[in-house]
NUFI-100103 format. One record per residue (C-alpha): x, y, z; residue number from 1; residue in one letter. Coordinates in nm, 2 decimals. Layout:
N
      X      Y      Z   i aa
      X      Y      Z NUM  A
...
END
This chain:
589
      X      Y      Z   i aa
   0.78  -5.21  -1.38   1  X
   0.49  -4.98  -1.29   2  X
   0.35  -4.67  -1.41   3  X
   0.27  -4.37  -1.16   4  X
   0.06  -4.03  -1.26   5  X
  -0.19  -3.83  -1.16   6  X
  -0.50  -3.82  -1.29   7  X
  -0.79  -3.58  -1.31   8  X
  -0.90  -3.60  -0.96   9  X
  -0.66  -3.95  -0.85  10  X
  -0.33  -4.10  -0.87  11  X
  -0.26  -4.38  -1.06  12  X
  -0.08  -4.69  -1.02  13  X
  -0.10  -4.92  -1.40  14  X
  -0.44  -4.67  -1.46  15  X
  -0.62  -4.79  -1.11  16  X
  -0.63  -4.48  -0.87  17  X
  -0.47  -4.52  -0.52  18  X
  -0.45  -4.29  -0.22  19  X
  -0.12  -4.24  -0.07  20  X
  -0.11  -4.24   0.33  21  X
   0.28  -4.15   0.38  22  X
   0.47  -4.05   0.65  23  X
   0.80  -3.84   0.72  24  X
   1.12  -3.99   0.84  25  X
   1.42  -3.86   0.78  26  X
   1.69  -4.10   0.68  27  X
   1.94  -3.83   0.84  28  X
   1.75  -3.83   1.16  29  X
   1.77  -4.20   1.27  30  X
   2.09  -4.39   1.26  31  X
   2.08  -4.60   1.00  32  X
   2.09  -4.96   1.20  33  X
   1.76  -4.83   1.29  34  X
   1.56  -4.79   0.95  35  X
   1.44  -5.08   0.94  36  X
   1.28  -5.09   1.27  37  X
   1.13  -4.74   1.21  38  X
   1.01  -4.80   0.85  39  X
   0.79  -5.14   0.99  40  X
   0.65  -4.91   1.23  41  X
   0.51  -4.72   0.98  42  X
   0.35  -4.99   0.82  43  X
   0.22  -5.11   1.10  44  X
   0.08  -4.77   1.15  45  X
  -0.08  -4.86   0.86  46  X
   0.10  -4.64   0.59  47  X
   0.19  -4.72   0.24  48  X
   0.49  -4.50   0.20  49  X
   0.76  -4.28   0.37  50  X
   0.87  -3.91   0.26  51  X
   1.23  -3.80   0.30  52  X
   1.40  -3.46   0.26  53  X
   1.78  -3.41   0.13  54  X
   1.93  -3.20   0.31  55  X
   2.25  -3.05   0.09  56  X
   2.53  -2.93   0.36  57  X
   2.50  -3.24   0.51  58  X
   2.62  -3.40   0.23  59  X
   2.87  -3.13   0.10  60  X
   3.03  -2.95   0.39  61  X
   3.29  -2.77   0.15  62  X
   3.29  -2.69  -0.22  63  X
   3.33  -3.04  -0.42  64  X
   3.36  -3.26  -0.12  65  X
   3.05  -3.42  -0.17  66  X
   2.99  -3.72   0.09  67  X
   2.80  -4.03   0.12  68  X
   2.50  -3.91  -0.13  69  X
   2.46  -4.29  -0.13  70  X
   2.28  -4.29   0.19  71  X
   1.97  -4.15   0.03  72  X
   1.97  -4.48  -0.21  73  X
   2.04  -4.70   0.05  74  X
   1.78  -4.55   0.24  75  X
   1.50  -4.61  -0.02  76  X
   1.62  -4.94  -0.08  77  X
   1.50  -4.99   0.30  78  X
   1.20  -4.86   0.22  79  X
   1.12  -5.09  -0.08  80  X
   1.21  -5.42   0.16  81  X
   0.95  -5.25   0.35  82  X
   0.74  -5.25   0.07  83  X
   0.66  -4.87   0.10  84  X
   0.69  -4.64  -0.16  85  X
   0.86  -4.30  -0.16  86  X
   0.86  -3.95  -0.19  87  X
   1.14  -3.76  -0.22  88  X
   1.15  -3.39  -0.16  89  X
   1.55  -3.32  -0.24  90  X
   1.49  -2.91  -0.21  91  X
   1.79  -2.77  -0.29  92  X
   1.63  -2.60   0.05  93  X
   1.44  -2.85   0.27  94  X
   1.31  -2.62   0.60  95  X
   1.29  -2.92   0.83  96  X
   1.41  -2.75   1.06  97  X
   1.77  -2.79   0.98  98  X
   2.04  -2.58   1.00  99  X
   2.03  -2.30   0.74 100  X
   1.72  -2.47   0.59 101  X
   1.95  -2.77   0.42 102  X
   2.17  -2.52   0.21 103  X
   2.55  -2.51   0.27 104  X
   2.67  -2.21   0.50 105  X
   2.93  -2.21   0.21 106  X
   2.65  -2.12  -0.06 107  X
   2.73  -1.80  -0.29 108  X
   2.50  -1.63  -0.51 109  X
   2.12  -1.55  -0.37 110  X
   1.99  -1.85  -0.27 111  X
   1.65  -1.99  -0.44 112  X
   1.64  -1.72  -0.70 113  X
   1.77  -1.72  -1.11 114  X
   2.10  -1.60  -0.98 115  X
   2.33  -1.77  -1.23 116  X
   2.56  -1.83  -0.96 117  X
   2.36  -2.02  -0.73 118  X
   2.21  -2.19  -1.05 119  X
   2.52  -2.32  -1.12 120  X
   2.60  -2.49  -0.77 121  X
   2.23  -2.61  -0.76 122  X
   2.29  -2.79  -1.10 123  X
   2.59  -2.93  -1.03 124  X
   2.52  -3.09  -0.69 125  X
   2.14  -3.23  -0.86 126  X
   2.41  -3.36  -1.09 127  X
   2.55  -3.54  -0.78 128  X
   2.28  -3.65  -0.62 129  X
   1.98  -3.73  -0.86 130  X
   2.15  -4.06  -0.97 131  X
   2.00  -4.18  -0.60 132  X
   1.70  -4.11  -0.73 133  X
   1.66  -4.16  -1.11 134  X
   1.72  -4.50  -1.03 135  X
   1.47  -4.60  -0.82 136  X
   1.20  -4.47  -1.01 137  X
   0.85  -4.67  -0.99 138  X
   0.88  -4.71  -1.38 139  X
   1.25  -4.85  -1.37 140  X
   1.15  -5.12  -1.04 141  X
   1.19  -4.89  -0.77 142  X
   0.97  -4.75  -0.47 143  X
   1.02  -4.37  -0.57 144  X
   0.68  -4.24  -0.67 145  X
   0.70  -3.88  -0.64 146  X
   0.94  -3.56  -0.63 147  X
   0.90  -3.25  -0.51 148  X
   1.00  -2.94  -0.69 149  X
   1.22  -2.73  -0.40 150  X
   1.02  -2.62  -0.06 151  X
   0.76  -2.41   0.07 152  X
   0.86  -2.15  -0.21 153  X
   0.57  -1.94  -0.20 154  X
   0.63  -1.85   0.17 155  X
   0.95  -1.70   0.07 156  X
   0.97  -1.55  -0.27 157  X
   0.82  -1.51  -0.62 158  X
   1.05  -1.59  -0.85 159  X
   0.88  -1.83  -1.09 160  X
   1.15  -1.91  -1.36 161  X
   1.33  -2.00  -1.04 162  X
   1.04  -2.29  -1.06 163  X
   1.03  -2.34  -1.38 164  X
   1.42  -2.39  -1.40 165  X
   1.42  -2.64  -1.12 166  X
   1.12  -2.89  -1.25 167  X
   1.35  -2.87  -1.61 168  X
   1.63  -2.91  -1.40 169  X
   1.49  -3.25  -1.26 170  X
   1.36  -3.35  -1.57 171  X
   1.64  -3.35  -1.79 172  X
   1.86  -3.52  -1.52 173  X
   1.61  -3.87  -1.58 174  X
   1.30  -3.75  -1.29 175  X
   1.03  -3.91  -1.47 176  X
   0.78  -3.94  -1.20 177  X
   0.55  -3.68  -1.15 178  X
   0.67  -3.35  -0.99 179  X
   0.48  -3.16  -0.73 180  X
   0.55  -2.85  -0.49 181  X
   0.35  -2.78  -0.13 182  X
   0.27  -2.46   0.01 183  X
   0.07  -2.28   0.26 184  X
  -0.34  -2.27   0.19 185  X
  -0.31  -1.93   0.10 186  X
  -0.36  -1.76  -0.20 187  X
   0.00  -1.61  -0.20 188  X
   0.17  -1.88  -0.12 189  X
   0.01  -2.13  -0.37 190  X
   0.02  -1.88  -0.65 191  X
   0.40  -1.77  -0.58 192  X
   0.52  -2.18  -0.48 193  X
   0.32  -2.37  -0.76 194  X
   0.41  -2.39  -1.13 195  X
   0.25  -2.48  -1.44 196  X
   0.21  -2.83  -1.51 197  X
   0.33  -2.96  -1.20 198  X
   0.07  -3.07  -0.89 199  X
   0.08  -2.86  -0.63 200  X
  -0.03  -2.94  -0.26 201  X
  -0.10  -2.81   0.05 202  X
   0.06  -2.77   0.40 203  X
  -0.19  -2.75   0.74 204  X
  -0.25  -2.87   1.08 205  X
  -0.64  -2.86   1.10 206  X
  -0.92  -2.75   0.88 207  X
  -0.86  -2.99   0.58 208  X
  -1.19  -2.87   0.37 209  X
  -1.10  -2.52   0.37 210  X
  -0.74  -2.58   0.28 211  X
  -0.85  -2.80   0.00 212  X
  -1.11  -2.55  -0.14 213  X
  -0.88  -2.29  -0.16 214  X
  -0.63  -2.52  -0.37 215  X
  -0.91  -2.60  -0.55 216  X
  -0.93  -2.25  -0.65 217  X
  -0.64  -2.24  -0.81 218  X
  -0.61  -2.61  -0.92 219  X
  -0.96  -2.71  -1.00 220  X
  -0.84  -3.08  -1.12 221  X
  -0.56  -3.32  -1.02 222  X
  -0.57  -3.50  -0.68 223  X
  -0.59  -3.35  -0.37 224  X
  -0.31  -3.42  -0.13 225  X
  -0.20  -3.23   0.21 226  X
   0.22  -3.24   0.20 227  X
   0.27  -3.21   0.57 228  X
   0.00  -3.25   0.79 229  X
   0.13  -3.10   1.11 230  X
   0.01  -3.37   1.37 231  X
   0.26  -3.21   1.64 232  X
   0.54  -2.92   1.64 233  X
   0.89  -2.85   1.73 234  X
   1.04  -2.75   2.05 235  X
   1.29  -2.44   2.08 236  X
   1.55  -2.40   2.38 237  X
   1.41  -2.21   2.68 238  X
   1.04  -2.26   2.54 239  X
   0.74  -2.58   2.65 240  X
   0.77  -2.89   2.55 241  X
   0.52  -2.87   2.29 242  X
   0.22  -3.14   2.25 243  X
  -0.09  -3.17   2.03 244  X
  -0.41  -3.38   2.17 245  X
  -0.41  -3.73   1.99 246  X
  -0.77  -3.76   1.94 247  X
  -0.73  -3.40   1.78 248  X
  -0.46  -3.49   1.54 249  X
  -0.68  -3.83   1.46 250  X
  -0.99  -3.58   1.39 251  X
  -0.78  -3.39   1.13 252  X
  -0.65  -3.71   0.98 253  X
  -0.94  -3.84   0.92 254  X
  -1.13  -3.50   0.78 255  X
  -0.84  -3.50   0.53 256  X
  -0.88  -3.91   0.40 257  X
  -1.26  -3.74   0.40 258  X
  -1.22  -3.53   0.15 259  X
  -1.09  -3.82  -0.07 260  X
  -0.72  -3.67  -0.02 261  X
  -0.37  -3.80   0.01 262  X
  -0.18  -3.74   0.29 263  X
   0.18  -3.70   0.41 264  X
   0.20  -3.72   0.82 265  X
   0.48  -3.44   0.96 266  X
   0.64  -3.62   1.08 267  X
   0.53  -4.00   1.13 268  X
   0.87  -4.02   1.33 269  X
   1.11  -3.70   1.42 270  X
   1.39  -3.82   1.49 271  X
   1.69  -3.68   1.65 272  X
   1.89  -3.37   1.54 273  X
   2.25  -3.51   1.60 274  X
   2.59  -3.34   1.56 275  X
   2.47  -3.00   1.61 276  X
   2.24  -2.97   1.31 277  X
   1.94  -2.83   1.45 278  X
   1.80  -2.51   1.31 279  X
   1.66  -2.15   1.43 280  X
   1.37  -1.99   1.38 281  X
   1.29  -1.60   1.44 282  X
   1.01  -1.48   1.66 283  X
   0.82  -1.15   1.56 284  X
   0.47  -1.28   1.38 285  X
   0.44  -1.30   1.03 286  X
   0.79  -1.15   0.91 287  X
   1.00  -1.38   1.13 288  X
   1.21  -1.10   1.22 289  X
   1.22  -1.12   1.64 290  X
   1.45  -1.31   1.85 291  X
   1.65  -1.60   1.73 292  X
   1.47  -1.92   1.86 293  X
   1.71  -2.23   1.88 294  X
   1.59  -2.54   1.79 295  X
   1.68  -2.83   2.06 296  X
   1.82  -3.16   1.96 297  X
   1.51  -3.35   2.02 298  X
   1.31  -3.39   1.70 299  X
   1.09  -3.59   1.87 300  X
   0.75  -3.37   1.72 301  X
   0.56  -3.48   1.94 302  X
   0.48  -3.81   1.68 303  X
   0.28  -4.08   1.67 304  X
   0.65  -4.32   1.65 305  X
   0.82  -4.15   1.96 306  X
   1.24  -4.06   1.96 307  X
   1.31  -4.42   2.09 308  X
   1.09  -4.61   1.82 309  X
   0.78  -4.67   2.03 310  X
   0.40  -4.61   1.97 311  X
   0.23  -4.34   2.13 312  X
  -0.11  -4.28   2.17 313  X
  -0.13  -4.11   1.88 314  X
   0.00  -4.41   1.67 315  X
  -0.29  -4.59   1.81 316  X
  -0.57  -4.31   1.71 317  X
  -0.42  -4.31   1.38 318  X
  -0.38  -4.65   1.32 319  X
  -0.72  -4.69   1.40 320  X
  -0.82  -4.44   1.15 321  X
  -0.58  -4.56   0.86 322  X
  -0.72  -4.92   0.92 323  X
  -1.03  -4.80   0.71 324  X
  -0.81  -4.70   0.42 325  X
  -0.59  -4.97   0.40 326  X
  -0.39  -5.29   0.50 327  X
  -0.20  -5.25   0.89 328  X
   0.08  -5.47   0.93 329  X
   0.17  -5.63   1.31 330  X
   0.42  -5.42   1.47 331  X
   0.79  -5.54   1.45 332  X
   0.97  -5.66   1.78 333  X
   1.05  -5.33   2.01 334  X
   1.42  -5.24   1.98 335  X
   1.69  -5.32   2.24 336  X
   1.70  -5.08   2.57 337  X
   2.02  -5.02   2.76 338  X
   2.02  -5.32   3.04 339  X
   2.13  -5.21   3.32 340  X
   2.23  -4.84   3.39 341  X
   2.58  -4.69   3.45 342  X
   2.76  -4.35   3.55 343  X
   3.00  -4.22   3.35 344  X
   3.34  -4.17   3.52 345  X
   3.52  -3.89   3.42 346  X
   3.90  -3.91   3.43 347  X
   4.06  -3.62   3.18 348  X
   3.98  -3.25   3.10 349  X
   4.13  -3.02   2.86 350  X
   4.06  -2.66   2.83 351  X
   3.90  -2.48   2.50 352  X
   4.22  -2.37   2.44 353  X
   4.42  -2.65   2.43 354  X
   4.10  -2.77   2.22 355  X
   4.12  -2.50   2.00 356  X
   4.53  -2.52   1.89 357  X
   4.54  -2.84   1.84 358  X
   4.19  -2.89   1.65 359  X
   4.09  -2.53   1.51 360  X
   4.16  -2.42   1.20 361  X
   4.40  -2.14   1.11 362  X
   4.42  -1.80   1.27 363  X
   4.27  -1.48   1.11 364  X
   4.34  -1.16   1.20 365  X
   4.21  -0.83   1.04 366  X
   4.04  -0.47   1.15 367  X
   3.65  -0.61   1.19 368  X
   3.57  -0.96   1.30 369  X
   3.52  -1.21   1.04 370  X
   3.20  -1.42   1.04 371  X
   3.19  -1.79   1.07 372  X
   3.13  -1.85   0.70 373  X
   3.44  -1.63   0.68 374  X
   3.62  -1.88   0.88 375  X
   3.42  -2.18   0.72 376  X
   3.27  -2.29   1.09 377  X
   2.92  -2.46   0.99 378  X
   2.85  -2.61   1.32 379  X
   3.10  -2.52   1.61 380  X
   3.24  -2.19   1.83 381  X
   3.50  -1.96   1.70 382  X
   3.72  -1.74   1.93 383  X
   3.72  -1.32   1.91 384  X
   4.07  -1.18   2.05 385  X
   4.06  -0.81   2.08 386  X
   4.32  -0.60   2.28 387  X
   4.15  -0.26   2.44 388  X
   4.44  -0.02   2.44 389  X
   4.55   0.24   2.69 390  X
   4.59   0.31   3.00 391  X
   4.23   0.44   3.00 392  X
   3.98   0.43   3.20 393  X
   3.67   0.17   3.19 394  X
   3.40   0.22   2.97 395  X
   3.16  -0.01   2.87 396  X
   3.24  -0.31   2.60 397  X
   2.96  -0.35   2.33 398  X
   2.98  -0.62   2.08 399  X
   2.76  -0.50   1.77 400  X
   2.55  -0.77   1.55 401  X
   2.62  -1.07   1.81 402  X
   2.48  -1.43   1.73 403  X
   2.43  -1.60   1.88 404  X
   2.60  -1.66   2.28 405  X
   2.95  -1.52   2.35 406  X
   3.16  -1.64   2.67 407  X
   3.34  -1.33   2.80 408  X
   3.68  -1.27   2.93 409  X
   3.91  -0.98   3.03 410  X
   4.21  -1.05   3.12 411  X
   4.17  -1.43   3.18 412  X
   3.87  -1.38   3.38 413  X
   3.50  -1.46   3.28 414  X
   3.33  -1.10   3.30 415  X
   2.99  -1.26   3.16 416  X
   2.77  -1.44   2.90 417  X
   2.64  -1.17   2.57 418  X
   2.33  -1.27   2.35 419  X
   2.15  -1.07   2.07 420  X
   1.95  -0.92   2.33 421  X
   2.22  -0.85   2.58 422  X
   2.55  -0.73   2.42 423  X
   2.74  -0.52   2.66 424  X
   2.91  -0.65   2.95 425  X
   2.74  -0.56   3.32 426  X
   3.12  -0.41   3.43 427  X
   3.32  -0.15   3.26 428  X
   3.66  -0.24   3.10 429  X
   3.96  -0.02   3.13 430  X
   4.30  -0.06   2.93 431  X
   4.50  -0.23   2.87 432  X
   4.29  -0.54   2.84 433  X
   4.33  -0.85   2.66 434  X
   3.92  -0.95   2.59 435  X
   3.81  -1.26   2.44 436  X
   3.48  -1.41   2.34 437  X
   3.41  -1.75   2.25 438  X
   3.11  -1.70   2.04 439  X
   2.88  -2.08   1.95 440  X
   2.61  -2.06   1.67 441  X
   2.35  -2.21   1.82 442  X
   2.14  -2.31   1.48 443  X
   2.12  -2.11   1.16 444  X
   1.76  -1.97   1.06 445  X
   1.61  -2.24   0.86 446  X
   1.25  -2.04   0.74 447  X
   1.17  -1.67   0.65 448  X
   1.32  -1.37   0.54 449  X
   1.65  -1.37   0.74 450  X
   1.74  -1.73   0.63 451  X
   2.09  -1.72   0.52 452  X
   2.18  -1.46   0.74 453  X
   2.58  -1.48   0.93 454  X
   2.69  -1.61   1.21 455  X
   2.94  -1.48   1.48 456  X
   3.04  -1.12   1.55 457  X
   2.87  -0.95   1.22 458  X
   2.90  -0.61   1.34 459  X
   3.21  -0.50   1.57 460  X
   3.36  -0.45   1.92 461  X
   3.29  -0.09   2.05 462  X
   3.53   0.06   2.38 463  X
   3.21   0.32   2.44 464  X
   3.19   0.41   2.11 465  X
   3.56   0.36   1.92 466  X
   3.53   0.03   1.74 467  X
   3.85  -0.16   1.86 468  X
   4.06  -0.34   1.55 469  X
   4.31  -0.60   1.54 470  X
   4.07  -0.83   1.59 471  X
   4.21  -1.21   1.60 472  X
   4.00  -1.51   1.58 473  X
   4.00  -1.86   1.50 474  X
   3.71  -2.13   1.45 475  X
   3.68  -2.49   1.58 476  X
   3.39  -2.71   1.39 477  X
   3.22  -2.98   1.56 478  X
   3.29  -3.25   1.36 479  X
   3.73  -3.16   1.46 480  X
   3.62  -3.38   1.74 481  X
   3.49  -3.68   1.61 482  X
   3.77  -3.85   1.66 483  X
   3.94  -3.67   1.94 484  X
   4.21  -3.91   1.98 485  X
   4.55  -3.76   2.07 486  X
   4.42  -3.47   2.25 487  X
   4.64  -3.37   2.58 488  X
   4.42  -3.38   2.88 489  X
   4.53  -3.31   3.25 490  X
   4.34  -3.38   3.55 491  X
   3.96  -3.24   3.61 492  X
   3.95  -2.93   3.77 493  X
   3.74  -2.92   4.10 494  X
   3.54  -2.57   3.96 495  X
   3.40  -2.76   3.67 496  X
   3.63  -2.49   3.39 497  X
   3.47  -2.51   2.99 498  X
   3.67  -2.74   2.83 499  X
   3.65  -3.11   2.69 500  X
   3.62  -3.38   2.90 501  X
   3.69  -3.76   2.88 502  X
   3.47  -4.03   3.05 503  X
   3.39  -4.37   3.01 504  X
   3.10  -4.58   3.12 505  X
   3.10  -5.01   3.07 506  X
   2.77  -5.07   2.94 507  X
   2.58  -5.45   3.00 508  X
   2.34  -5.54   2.76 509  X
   2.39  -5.27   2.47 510  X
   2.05  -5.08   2.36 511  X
   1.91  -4.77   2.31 512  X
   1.96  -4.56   2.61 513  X
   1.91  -4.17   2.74 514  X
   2.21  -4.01   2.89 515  X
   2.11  -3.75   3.18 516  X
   2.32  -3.41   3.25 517  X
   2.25  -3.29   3.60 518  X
   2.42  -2.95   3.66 519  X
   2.56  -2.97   3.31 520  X
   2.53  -2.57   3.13 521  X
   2.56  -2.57   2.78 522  X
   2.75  -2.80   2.53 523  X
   2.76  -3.13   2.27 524  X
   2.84  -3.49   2.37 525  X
   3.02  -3.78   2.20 526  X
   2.96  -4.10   2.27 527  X
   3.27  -4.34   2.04 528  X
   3.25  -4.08   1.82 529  X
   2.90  -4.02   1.75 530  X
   2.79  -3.68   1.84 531  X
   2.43  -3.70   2.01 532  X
   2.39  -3.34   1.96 533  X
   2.36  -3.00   2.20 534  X
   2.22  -3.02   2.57 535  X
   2.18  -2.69   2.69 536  X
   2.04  -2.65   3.08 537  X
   1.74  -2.41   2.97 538  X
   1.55  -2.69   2.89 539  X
   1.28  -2.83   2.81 540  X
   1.51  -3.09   2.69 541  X
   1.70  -3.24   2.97 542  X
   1.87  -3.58   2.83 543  X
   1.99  -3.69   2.51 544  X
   1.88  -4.02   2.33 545  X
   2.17  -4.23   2.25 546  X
   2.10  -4.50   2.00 547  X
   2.17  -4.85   2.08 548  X
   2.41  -4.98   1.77 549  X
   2.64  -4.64   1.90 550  X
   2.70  -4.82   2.24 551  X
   2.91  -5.13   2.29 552  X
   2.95  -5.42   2.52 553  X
   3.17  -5.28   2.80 554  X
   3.39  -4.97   2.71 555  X
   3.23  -4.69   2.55 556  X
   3.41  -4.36   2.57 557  X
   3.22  -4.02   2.63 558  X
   3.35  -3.66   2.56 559  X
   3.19  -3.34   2.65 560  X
   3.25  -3.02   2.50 561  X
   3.13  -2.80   2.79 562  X
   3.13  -2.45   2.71 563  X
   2.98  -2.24   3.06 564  X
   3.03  -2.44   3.36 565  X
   3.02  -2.80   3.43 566  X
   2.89  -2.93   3.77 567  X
   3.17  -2.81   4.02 568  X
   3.33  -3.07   4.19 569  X
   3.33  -3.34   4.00 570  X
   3.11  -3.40   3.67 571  X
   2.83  -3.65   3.68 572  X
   2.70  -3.78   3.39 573  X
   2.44  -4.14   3.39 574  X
   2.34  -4.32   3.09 575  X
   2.04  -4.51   3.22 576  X
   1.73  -4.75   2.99 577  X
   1.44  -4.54   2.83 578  X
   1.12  -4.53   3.09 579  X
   0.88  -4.78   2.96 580  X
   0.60  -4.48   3.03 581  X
   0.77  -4.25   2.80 582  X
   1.09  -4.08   2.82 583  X
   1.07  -3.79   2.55 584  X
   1.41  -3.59   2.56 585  X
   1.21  -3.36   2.44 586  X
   1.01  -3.24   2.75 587  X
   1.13  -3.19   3.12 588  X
   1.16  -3.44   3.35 589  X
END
C-alpha cells in the first residue's frame, strides 16, 4: 500500500515528491472493449495517469434506478493494469460537455446549492457510487490518487457551505485521498470554487505563469497543478471544425511542466458522445445567455489520441515534451479497421407515428404544453397536438419558449421547421386545424447560468395572440429504440418521409469503421443496438465513428431515426475503413 499527499510545494508518493502528467478519457466516451487500447496510448504518450468524470444521469435515468455504477470500477481497474494512476472528478455536476452538465433532467431542488432537497439526492446517489471509488484508493492497493470536490464551482455560484458539505460528504463516505477543486485563474472563480483545506487548481489553455501566480495569490503553498489544460476545443452543429496548432499546444505544455506544475491534458482522448448525450452551450459572452449552441457527437477535441485511437501530430509534440519528465512506453498495436467497405441496404420504414404508439410513453393532455421533464424524455422528441378552432380565418401560429427544433404540420402537411430564433410559421393557419409539432432536444445546457433550464414547448401555442389549450402530447426517449425489435415497418417510401428505417449491411473483416450520410437531414443511428449518436446535415460533422467490437462478421443491422427528410428516392447509407490520413468525424469532408 502507498501513501499519497500533498506537500508544501509537491505531491507525495511514500514522502518522495512526484509530478503527475495525466490525461482525460472518459470511460463513458469510448466503448469499453476499447480501454485498454486507449489507456496504452496514454502511456505511450508518456503519461502517468488518466482523469475521469462521472457523469450522474447516465447512471440513474429515473429516481432509484441506478445502473451499472460498476463501470467506473471496472474502468480504473483498466487503468491500474496500465499502471496509471487516477483521478476521479465524480461532480455531482461534471461540465464535460454533457447533457445537462452530468445532473439528471429528473433533479429537484436547486441544483449545487444547500437546498436540502438536492442535498439529499446528492447524498444518496455518493452513497451509490463512492464504493467505486473508496476501494481503489492508493492507500488500500489501488490506482486512485486524487478526488475532486464538484466542478468549476466558482464559475457558477458562491455558495461555500455547498463546498464545505460536499468535501464532508466525501470524507465520511471512506475518500481518504486528498481532495481538490479547479477553477478559472480568476480571482472570483478561485475564491467562490475553492475551500479551506482542500487544494485547489486551475483551468487554462495558454499563459501557465500568470495563471499560476494568480493561484498563488490565494494559495501561497501546496503544489501547483493546471486541472484541464485546454490543448484543443469542442465543435457545435452549424459552427468550424475547431483546431488548435500542435506546436502551440506543446509550447503551453511545456511552460506549465516549467513552472514545476502538474498537469491534467483536456482531453488526452475525446471520445465520442454516443446515444444522444451531447450537451449545449449558450452564445452571448460572458453570461452565456444567447443562442443555444448544440454540441455534435464528435468529441474528438481536437486531441493528441484522435476519435479512432490514433496519434496525431500533437501526440508526437507532446510526447516529445513529456519524454523529459518521465518514462514513454512503445505504442500498443493500432486497433482493427473495417476491411473492406459496404452499403447499407435499406429494406423497411416506419413512420414517427407508428414509432411513437408503439414505443412512446403515455399520453398527456392538459391546457399548456408540458415540458420534457414533465413527460420524463431525457434524450429523445416528444409530440405537441393542438387543435386551432373555428371556422376562422388564418392568422399566424406562434409557439412561445420553443427548444429546441419543432417539425410542423397542419392538417397532415409539413408547413415548416421552428427554432428559438424562428417560432412562427412563414403561412397563416385558419380553423379548423389539427397542428402538430414534433419537437427534439437537441442537448441540454451543460455550463452557465441557464443550466438546468426545460426542454420542449415551455411557453404556449398562440392563434395571433389567443393561446390555444387542449394541448396533447406524448414523448419517445431514445433509448425506446435500442432494441427495436417488433416494430411494424412497411415498404420505403420513394419521398424519403421522417420515420425509422431498417437496413442492413454484411461487414468482412470487423473493425472500427465511419459510417457516411449523404443527403441524410437530421437524426440518430443504431447500429445492433448501439446508438452512435446524432448526425445532423449542418455539419461540420458529416460521418459517425462506429466502433469496431459494435460490428460483427456478416449481418449487422442499422436503424435510422430520421426526423426532416431522408434522401428521396431511396436512402443511401456506406459504412466504409477510417482514412489512414485522418478521418475526424469531427470536421467536413
Amino acid at each position: 500500500m502507498s501513501e499519497f499527499t500533498t506537500g508544501e510545494s509537491d505531491f507525495l508518493l511514500d514522502g518522495r515528491p512526484v509530478r503527475l502528467l495525466s490525461g482525460a478519457l472518459h470511460y463513458f466516451r469510448v466503448h469499453e472493449a476499447q480501454w485498454g487500447h486507449r489507456l496504452a496510448m496514454l502511456r505511450a504518450m508518456g503519461l502517468n495517469c488518466v482523469e475521469t468524470y462521472v457523469p450522474w444521469n447516465l447512471h440513474e435515468p429515473h429516481p432509484g434506478d441506478v445502473r451499472d455504477v460498476q463501470a467506473l470500477g471496472r474502468f480504473l481497474d483498466a487503468a491500474r493494469e496500465a499502471g496509471l494512476w487516477a483521478i476521479v472528478r465524480p461532480g455531482p455536476y461534471i461540465c464535460a460537455e454533457w447533457e445537462n452538465g452530468g445532473l439528471p433532467h429528473w433533479l429537484k431542488g436547486h441544483a449545487r446549492t444547500s437546498d436540502e432537497v438536492y442535498l439529499g439526492q446528492v447524498e444518496r446517489w455518493f452513497g451509490r457510487l463512492l464504493p467505486q471509488v473508496v476501494a481503489r484508493q492508493i492507500d488500500r492497493g489501488g490506482p486512485v490518487l486524487m478526488v475532486q470536490v464538484e466542478n468549476e464551482y466558482g464559475s457558477y455560484g458562491s455558495d461555500a457551505g455547498y463546498l464545505r458539505w460536499l468535501a464532508e460528504l466525501l470524507r465520511a463516505q471512506g475518500v481518504t485521498v486528498p481532495l481538490c477543486t479547479s477553477d478559472g485563474a480568476e480571482d472570483h472563480m478561485l475564491s467562490g470554487g475553492s475551500v479551506p483545506g482542500v487544494l485547489a487548481t486551475v483551468n487554462f489553455g495558454s499563459g501557465a505563469r500568470t495563471a499560476f501566480d494568480v493561484l498563488r495569490r490565494y494559495r501561497p503553498d501546496g503544489p501547483l497543478m493546471c486541472m484541464e489544460f485546454w490543448c484543443g476545443w469542442f465543435d457545435h452543429w452549424g459552427g468550424e471544425h475547431v483546431v488548435r496548432d500542435a506546436v502551440d499546444a506543446a509550447a503551453t505544455l511545456r511552460e506549465i511542466l516549467e513552472c514545476g506544475a502538474s498537469v491534467n491534458l483536456y482531453m488526452a482522448h475525446g471520445g465520442t458522445n454516443f446515444a444522444g448525450w451531447a450537451g449545449a452551450n449558450r452564445g452571448g459572452g460572458a453570461l452565456h445567455d444567447g443562442p443555444l449552441e448544440p454540441d455534435v457527437t464528435s468529441y474528438d477535441y481536437d486531441a493528441p489520441i484522435d476519435e479512432y485511437g490514433r496519434p496525431t501530430e500533437k501526440f508526437w509534440r507532446f510526447r516529445e515534451v513529456l519524454s523529459a519528465y518521465g518514462p514513454v512506453a512503445e505504442l500498443p498495436p493500432a486497433p482493427a479497421v473495417l476491411g473492406a467497405p459496404g452499403d447499407v441496404g435499406v429494406a423497411g420504414w416506419a413512420s414517427l407515428a407508428t414509432v411513437l404508439e408503439a414505443r412512446g410513453g403515455p399520453s398527456v393532455e392538459g391546457p399548456v404544453p408540458p415540458g420534457f421533464e414533465e413527460l420524463d424524455v431525457d434524450r429523445g422528441l416528444v409530440r405537441y397536438e393542438v387543435t386551432v378552432p373555428g371556422p376562422r380565418q388564418p392568422y399566424p401560429l406562434t409557439v412561445r419558449g420553443l427548444r429546441d427544433l419543432a417539425v410542423v404540420y397542419v392538417d397532415g402537411e409539413r408547413a415548416g421547421v421552428l427554432s428559438e430564433d424562428d417560432v412562427r410559421l412563414k403561412e397563416p393557419v385558419a380553423g379548423h386545424a389539427r397542428v402538430e409539432l414534433w419537437v427534439e432536444s437537441l442537448g441540454r445546457v451543460n455550463y452557465g447560468p441557464r443550466s438546468g433550464e426545460g426542454k420542449g414547448i415551455t411557453g404556449g401555442l398562440l392563434h395571433e395572440r389567443q393561446f390555444l389549450h387542449g394541448v396533447r402530447a406524448r414523448g419517445l426517449r431514445l433509448d425506446a429504440l435500442d432494441s427495436p425489435a417488433g416494430l411494424d415497418f412497411g415498404g420505403v417510401p420513394e419521398d424519403g418521409s421522417p420515420g425509422l428505417y431498417r437496413g442492413e449491411v454484411s461487414v468482412r473483416g470487423a473493425g472500427d469503421a465511419v459510417l457516411e450520410l449523404e443527403g441524410w437531414t437530421r437524426g440518430f443511428v443504431w447500429v445492433n443496438g448501439f446508438n452512435l449518436g446524432r448526425y445532423w446535415s449542418v455539419g461540420p460533422q458529416r460521418s459517425l465513428y462506429v466502433p469496431g467490437p459494435v460490428l460483427r462478421e456478416g449481418g449487422n443491422e442499422v436503424w435510422v431515426l430520421e426526423l426532416e427528410g431522408a434522401p428521396a428516392g431511396g436512402p443511401g447509407l456506406r459504412l466504409r475503413a477510417p482514412d489512414t490520413a485522418g478521418d475526424i468525424p469531427g470536421a467536413s469532408s
